[in-house]
PDB file of N, CA, C, O and CB in Angstrom:
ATOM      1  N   UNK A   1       8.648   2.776  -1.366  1.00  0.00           N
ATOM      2  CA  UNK A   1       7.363   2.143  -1.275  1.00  0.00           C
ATOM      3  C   UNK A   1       6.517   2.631  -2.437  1.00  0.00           C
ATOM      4  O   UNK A   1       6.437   3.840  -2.655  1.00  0.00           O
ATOM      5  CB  UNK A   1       6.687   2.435   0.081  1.00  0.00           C
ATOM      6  N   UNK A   2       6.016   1.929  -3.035  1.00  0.00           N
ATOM      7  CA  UNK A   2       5.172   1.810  -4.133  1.00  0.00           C
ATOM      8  C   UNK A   2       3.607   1.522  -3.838  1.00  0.00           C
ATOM      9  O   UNK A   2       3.365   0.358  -3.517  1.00  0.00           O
ATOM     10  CB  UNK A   2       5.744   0.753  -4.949  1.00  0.00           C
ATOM     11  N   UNK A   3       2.425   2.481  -3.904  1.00  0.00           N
ATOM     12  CA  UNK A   3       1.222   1.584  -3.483  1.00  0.00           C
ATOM     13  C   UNK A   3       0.371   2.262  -4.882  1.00  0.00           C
ATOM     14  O   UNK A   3       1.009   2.913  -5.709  1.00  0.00           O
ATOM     15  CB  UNK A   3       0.433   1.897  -1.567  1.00  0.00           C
ATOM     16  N   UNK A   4      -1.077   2.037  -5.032  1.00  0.00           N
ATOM     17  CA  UNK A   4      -2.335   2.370  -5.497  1.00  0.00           C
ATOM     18  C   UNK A   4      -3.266   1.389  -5.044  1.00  0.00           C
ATOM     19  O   UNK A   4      -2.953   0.370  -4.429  1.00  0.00           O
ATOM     20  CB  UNK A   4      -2.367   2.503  -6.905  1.00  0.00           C
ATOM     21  N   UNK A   5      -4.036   1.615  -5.258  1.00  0.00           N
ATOM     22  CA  UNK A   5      -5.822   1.556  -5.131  1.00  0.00           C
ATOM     23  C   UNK A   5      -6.579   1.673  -6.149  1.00  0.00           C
ATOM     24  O   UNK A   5      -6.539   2.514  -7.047  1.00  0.00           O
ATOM     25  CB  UNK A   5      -6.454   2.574  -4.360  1.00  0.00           C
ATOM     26  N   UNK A   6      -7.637   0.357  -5.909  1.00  0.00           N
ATOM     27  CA  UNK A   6      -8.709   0.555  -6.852  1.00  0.00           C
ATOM     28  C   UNK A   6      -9.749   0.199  -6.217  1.00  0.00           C
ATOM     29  O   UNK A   6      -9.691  -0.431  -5.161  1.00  0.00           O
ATOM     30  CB  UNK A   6      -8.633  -0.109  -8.072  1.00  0.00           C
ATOM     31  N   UNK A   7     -11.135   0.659  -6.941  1.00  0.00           N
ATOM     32  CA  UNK A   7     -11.892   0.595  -6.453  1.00  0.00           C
ATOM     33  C   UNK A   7     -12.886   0.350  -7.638  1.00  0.00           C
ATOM     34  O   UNK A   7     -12.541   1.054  -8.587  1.00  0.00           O
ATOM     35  CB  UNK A   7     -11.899   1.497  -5.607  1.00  0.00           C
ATOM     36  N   UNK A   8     -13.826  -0.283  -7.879  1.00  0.00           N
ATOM     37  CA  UNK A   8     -14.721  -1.327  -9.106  1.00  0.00           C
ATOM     38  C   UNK A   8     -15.792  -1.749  -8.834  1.00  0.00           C
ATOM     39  O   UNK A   8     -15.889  -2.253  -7.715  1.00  0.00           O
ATOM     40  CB  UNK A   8     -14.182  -2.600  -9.519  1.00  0.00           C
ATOM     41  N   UNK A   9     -16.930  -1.729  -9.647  1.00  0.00           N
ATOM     42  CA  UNK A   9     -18.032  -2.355  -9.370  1.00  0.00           C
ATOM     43  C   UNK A   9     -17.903  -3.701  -8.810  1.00  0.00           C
ATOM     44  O   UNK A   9     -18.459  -3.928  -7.736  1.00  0.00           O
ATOM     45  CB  UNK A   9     -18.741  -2.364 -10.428  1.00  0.00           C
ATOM     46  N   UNK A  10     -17.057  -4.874  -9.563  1.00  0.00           N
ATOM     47  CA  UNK A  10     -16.597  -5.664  -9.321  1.00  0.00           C
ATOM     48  C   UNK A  10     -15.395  -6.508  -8.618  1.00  0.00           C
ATOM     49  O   UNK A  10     -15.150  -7.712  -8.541  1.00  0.00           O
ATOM     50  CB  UNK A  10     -16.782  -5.639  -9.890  1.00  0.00           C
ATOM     51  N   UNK A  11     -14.739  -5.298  -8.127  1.00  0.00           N
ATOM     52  CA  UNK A  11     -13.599  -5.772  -7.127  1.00  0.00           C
ATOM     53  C   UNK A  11     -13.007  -4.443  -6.074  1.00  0.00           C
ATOM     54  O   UNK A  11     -12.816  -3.385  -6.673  1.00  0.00           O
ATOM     55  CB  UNK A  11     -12.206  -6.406  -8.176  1.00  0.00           C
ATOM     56  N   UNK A  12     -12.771  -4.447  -4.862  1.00  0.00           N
ATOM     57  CA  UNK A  12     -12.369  -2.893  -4.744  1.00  0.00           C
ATOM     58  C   UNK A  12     -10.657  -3.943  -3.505  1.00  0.00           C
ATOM     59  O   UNK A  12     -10.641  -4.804  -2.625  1.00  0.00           O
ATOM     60  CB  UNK A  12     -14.261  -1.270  -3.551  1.00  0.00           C
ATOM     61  N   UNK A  13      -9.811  -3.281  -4.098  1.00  0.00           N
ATOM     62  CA  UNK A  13      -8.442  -3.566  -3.540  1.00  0.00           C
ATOM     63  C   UNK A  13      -7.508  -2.304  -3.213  1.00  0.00           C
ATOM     64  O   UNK A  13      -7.854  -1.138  -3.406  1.00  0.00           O
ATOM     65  CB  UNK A  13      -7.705  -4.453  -4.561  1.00  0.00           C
ATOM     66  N   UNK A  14      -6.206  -2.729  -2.660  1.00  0.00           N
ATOM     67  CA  UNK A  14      -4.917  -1.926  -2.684  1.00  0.00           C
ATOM     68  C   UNK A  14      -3.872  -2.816  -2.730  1.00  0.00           C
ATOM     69  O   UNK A  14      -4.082  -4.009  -2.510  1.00  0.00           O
ATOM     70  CB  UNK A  14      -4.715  -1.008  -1.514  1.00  0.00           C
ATOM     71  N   UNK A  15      -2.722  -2.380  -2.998  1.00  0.00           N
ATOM     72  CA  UNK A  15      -1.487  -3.056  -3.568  1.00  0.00           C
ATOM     73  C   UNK A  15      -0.323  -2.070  -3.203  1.00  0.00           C
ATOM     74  O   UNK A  15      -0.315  -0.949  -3.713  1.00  0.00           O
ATOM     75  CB  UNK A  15      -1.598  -3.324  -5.257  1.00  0.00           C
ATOM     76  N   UNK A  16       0.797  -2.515  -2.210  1.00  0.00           N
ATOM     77  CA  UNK A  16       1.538  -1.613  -2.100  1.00  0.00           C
ATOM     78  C   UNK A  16       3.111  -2.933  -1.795  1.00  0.00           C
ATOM     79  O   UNK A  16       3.093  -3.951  -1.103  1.00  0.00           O
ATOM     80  CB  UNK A  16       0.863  -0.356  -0.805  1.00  0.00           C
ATOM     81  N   UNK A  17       4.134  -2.424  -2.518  1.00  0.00           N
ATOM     82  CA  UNK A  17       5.413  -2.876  -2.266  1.00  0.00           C
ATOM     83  C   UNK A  17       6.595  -2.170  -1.416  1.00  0.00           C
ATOM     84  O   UNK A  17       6.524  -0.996  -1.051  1.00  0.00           O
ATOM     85  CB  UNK A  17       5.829  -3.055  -3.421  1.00  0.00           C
ATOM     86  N   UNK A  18       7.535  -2.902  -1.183  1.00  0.00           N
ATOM     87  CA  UNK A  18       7.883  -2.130  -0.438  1.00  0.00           C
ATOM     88  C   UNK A  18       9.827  -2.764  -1.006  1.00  0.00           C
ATOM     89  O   UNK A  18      10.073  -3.877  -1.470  1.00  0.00           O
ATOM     90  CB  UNK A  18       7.011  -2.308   1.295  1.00  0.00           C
ATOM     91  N   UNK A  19      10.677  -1.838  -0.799  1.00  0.00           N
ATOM     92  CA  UNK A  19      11.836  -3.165  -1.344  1.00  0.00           C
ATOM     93  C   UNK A  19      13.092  -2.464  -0.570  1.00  0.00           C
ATOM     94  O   UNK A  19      13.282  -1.249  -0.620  1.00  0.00           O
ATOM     95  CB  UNK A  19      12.189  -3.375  -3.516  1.00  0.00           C
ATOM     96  N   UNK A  20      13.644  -3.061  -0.095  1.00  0.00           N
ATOM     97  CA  UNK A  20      14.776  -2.948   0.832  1.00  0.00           C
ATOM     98  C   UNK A  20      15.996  -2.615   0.326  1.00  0.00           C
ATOM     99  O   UNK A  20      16.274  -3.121  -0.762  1.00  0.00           O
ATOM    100  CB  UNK A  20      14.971  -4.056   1.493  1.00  0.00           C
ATOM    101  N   UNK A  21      16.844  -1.851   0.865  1.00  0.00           N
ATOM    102  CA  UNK A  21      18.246  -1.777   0.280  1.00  0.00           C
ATOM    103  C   UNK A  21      18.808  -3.215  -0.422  1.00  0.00           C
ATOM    104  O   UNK A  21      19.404  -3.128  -1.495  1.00  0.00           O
ATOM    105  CB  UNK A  21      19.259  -1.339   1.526  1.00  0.00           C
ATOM    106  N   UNK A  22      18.604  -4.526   0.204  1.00  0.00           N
ATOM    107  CA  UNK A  22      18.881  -5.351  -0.552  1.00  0.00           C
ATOM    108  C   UNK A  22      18.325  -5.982  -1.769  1.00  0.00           C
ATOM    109  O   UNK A  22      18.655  -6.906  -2.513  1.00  0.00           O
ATOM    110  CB  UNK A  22      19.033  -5.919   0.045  1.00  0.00           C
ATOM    111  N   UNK A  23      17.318  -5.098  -1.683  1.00  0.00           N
ATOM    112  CA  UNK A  23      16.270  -4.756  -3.818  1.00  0.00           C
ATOM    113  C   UNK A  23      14.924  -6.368  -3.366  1.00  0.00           C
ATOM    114  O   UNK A  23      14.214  -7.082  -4.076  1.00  0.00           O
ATOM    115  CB  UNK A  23      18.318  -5.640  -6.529  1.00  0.00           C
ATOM    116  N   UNK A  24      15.228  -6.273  -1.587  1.00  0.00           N
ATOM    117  CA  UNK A  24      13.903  -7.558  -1.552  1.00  0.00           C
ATOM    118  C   UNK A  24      13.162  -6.943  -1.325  1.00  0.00           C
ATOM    119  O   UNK A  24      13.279  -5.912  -0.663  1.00  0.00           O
ATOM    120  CB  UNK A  24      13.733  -8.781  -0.626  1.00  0.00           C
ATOM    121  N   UNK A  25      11.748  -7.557  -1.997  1.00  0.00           N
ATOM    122  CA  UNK A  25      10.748  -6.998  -2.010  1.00  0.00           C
ATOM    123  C   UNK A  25       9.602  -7.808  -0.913  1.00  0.00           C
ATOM    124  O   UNK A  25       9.489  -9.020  -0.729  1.00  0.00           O
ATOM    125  CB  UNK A  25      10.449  -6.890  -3.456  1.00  0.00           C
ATOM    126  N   UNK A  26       8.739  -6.560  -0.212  1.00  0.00           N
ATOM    127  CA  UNK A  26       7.860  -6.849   0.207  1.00  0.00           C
ATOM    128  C   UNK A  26       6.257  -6.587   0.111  1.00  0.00           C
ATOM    129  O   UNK A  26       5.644  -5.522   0.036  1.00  0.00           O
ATOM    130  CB  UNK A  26       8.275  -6.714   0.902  1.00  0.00           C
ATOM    131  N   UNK A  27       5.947  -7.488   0.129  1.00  0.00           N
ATOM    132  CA  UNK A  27       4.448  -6.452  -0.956  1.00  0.00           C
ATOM    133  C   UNK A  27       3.319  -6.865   0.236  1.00  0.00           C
ATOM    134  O   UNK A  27       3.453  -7.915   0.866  1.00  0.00           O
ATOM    135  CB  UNK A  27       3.748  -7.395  -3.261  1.00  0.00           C
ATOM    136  N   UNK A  28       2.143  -5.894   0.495  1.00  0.00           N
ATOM    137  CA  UNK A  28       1.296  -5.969   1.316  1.00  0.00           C
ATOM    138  C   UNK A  28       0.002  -5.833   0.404  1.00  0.00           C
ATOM    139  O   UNK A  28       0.166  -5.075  -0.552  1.00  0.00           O
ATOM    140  CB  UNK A  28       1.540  -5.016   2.399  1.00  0.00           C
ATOM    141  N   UNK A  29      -1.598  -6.581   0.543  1.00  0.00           N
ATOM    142  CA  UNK A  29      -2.361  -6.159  -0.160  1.00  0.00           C
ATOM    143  C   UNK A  29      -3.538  -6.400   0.452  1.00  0.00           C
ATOM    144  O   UNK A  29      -3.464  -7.360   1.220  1.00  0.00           O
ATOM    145  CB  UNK A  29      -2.211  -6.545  -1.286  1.00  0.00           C
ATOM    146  N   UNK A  30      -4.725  -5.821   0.392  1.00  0.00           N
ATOM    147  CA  UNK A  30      -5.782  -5.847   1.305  1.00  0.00           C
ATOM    148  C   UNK A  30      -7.179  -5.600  -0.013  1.00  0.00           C
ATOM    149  O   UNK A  30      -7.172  -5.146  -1.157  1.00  0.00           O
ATOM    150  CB  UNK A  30      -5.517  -4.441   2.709  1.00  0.00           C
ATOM    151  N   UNK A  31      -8.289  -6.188   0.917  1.00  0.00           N
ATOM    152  CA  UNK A  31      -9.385  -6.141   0.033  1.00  0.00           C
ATOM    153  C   UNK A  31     -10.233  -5.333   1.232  1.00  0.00           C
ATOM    154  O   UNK A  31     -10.139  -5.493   2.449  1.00  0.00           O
ATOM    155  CB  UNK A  31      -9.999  -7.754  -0.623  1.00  0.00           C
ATOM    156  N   UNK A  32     -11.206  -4.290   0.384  1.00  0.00           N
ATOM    157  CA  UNK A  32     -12.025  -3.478   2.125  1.00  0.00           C
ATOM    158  C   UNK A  32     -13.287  -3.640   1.076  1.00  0.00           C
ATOM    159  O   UNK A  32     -13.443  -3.606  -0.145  1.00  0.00           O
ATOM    160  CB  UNK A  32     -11.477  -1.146   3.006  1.00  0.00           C
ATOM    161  N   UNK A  33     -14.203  -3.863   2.398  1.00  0.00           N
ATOM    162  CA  UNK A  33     -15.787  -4.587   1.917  1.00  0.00           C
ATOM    163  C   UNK A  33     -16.286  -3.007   2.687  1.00  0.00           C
ATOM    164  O   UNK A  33     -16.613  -2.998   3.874  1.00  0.00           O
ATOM    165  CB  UNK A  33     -16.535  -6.705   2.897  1.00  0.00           C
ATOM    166  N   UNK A  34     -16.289  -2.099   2.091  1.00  0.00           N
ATOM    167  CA  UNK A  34     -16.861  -0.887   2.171  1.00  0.00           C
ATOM    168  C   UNK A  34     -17.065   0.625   1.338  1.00  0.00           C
ATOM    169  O   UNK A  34     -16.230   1.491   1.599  1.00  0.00           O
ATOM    170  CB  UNK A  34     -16.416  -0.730   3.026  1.00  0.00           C
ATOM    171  N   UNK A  35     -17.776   0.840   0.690  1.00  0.00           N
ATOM    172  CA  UNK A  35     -17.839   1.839   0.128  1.00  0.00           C
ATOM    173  C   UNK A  35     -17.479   3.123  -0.076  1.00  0.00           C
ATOM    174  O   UNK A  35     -18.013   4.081   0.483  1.00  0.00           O
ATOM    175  CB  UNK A  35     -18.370   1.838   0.176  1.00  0.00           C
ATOM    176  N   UNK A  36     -16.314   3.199  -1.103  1.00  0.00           N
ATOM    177  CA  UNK A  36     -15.380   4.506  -0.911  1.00  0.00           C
ATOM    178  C   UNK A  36     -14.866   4.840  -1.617  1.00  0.00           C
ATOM    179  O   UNK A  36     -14.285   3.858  -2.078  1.00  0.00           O
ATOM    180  CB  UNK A  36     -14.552   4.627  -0.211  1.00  0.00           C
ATOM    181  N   UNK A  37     -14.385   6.354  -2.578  1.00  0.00           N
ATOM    182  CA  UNK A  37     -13.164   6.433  -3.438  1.00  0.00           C
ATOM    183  C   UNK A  37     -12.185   5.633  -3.506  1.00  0.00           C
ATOM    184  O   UNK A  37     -12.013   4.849  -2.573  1.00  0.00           O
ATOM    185  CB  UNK A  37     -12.596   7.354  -3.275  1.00  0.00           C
ATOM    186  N   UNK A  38     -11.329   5.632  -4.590  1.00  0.00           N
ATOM    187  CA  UNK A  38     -10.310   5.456  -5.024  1.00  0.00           C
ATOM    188  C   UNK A  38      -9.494   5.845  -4.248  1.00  0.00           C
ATOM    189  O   UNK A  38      -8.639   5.062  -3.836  1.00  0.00           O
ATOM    190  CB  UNK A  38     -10.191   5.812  -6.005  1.00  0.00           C
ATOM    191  N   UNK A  39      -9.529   7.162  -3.833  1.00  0.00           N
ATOM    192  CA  UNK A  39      -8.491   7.840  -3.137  1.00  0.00           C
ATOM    193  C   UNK A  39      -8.586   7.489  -1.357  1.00  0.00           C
ATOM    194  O   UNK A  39      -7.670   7.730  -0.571  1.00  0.00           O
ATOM    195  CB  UNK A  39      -8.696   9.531  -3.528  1.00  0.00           C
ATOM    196  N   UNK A  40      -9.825   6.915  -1.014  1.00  0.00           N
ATOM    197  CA  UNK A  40      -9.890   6.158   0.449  1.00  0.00           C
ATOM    198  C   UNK A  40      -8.826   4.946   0.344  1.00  0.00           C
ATOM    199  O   UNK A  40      -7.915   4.472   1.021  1.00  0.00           O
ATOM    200  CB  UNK A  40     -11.581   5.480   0.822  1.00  0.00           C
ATOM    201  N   UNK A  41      -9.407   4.741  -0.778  1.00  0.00           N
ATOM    202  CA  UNK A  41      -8.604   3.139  -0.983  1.00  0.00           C
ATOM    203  C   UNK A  41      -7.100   2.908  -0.701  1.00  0.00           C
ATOM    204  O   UNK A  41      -6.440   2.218   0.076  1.00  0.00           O
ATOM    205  CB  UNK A  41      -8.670   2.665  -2.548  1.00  0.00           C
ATOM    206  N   UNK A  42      -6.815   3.983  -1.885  1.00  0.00           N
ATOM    207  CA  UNK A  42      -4.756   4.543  -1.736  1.00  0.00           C
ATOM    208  C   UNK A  42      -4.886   4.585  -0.393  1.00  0.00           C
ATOM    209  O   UNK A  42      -4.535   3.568   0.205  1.00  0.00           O
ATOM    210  CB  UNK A  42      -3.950   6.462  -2.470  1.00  0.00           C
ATOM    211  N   UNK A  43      -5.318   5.537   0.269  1.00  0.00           N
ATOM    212  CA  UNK A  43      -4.664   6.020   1.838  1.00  0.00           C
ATOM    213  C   UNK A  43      -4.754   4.973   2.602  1.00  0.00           C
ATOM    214  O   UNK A  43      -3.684   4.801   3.186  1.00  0.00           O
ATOM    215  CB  UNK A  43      -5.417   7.234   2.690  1.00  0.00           C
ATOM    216  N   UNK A  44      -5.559   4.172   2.876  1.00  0.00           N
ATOM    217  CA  UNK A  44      -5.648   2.632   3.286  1.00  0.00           C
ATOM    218  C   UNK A  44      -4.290   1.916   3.337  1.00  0.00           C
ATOM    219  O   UNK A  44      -3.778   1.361   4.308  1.00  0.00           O
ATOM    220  CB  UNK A  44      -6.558   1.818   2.237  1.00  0.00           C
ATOM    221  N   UNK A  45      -3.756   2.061   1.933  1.00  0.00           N
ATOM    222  CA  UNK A  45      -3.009   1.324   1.292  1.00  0.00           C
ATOM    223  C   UNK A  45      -1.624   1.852   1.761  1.00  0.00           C
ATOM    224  O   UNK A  45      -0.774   1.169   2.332  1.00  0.00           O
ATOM    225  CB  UNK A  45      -3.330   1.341  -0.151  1.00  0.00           C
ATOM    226  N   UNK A  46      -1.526   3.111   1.451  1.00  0.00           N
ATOM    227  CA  UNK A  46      -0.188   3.867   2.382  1.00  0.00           C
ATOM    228  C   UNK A  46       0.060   3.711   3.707  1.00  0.00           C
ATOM    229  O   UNK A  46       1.173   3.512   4.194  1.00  0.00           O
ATOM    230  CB  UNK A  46      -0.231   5.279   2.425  1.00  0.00           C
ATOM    231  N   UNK A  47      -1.625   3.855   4.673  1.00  0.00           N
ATOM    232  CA  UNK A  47      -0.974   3.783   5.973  1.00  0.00           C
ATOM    233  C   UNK A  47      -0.740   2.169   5.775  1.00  0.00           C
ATOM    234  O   UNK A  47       0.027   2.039   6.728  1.00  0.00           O
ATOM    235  CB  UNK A  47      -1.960   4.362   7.421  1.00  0.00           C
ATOM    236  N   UNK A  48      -0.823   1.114   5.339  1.00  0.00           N
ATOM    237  CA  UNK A  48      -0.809  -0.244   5.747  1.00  0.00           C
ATOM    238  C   UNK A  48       0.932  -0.421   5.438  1.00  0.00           C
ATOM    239  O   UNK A  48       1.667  -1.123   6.132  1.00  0.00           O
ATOM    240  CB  UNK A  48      -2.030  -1.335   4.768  1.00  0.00           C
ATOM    241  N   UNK A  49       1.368   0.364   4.269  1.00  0.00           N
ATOM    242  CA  UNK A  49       2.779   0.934   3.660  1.00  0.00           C
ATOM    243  C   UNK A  49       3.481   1.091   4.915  1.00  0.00           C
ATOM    244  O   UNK A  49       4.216   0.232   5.401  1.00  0.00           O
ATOM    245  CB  UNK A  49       2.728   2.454   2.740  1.00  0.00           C
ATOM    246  N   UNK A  50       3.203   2.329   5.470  1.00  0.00           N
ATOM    247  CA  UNK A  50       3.870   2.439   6.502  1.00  0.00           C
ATOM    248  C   UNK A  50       4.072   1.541   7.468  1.00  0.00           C
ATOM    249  O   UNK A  50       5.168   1.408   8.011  1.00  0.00           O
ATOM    250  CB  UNK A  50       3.539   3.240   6.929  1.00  0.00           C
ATOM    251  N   UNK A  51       2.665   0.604   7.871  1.00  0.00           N
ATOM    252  CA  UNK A  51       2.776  -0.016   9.306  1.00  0.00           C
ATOM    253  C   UNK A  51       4.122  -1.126   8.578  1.00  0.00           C
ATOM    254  O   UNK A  51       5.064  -1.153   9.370  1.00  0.00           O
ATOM    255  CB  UNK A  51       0.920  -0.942  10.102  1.00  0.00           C
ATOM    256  N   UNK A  52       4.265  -1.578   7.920  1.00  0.00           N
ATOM    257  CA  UNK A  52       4.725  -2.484   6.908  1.00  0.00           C
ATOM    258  C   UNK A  52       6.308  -2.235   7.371  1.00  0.00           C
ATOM    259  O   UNK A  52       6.951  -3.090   7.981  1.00  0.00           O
ATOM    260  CB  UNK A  52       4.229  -2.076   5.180  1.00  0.00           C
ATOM    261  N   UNK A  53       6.794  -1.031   7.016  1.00  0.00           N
ATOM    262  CA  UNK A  53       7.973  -0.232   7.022  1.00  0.00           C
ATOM    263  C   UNK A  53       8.357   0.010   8.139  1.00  0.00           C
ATOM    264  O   UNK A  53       9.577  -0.007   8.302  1.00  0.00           O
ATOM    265  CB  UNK A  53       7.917   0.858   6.434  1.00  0.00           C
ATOM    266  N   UNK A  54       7.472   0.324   9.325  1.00  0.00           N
ATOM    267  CA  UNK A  54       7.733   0.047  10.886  1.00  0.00           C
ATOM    268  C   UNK A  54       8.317  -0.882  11.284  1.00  0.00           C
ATOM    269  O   UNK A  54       9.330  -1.000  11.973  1.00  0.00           O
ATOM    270  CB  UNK A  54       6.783  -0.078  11.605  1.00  0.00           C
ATOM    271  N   UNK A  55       7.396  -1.823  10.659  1.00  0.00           N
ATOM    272  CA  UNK A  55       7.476  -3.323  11.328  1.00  0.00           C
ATOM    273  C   UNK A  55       9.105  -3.876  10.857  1.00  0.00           C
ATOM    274  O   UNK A  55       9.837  -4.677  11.438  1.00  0.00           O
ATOM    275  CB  UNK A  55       6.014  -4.533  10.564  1.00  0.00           C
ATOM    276  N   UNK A  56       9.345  -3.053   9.493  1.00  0.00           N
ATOM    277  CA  UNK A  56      10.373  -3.934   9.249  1.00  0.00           C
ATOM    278  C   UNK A  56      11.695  -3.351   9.302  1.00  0.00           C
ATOM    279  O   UNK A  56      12.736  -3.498   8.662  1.00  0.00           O
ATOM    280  CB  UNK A  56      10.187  -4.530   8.053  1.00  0.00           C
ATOM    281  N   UNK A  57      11.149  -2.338  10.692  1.00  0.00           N
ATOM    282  CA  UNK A  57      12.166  -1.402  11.198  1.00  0.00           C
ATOM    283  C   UNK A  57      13.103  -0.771  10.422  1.00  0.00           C
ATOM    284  O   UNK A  57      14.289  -0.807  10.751  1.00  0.00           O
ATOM    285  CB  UNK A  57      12.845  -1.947  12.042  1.00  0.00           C
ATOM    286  N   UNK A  58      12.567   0.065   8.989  1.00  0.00           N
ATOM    287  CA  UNK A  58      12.996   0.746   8.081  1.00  0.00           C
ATOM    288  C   UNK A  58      13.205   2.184   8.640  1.00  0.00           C
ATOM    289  O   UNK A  58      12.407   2.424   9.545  1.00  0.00           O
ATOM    290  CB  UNK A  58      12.144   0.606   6.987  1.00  0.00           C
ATOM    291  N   UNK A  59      13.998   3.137   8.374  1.00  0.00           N
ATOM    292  CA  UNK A  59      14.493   4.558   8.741  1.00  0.00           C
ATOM    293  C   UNK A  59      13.803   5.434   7.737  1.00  0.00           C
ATOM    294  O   UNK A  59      12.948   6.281   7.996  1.00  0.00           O
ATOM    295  CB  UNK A  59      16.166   4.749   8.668  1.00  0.00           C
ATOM    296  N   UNK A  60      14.382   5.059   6.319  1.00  0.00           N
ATOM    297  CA  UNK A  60      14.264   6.231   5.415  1.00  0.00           C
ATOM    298  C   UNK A  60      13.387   5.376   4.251  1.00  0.00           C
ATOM    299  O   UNK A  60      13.648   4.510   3.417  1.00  0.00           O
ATOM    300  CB  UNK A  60      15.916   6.976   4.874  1.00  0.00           C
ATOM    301  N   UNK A  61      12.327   6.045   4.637  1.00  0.00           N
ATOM    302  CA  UNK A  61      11.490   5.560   3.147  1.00  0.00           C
ATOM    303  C   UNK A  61      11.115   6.760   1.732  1.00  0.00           C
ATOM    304  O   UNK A  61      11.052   7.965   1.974  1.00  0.00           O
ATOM    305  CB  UNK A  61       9.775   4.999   3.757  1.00  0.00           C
ATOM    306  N   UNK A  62      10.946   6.342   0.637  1.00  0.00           N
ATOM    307  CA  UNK A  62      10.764   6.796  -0.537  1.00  0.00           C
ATOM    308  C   UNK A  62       9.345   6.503  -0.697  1.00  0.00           C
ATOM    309  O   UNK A  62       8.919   5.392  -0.380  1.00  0.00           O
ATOM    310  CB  UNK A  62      11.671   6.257  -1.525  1.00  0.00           C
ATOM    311  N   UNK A  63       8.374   7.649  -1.288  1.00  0.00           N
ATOM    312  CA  UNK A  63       7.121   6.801  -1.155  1.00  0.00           C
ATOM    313  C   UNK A  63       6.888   7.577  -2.619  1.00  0.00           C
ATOM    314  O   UNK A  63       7.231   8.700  -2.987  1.00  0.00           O
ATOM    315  CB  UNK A  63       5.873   6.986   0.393  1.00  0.00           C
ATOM    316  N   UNK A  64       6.088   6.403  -3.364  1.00  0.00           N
ATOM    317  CA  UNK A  64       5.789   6.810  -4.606  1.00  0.00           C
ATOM    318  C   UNK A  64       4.244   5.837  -4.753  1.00  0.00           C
ATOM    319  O   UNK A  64       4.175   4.609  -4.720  1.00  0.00           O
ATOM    320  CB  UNK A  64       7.193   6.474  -5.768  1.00  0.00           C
ATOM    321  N   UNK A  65       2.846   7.024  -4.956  1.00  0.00           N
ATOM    322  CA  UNK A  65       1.682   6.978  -5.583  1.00  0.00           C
ATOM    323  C   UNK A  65       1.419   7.613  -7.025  1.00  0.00           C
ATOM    324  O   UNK A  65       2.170   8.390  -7.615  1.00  0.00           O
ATOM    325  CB  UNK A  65       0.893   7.489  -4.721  1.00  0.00           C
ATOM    326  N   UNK A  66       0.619   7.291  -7.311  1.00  0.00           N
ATOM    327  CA  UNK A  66      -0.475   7.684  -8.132  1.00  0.00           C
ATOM    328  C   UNK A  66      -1.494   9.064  -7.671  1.00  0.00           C
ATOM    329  O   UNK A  66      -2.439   9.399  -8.386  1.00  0.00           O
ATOM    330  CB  UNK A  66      -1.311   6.380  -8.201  1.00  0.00           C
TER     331      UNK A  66
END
């Protein structure tokens, strides 16, 4: 799993992928209308990673941030 976060005067997001032994990819991304680090943002973005990886009844994940 792959995520980061940003956060901008003009846009504040997260972006996280996710890719399966069969190299498919799943990507999750969210916009939060609230005021916060960068680093709120990532963790947002990881737990949404995880629920992601639950859901898609994954065992062993690799997690790689920023």
């Amino acid at each position: 799993m792959y995520f980061d976060g940003s956060n901008t005067q003009d846009d504040s997001g997260a972006g996280c992928v996710l890719i399966d032994p069969y190299n498919r990819k799943h990507m999750v991304s969210s916009c939060l209308e609230l005021e916060c680090t960068n680093n709120v943002f990532e963790y947002e973005e990881l737990v949404l990673g995880l629920q992601k990886a639950i859901s898609l009844n994954m065992v062993a994940l690799k997690v790689v941030g920023d």
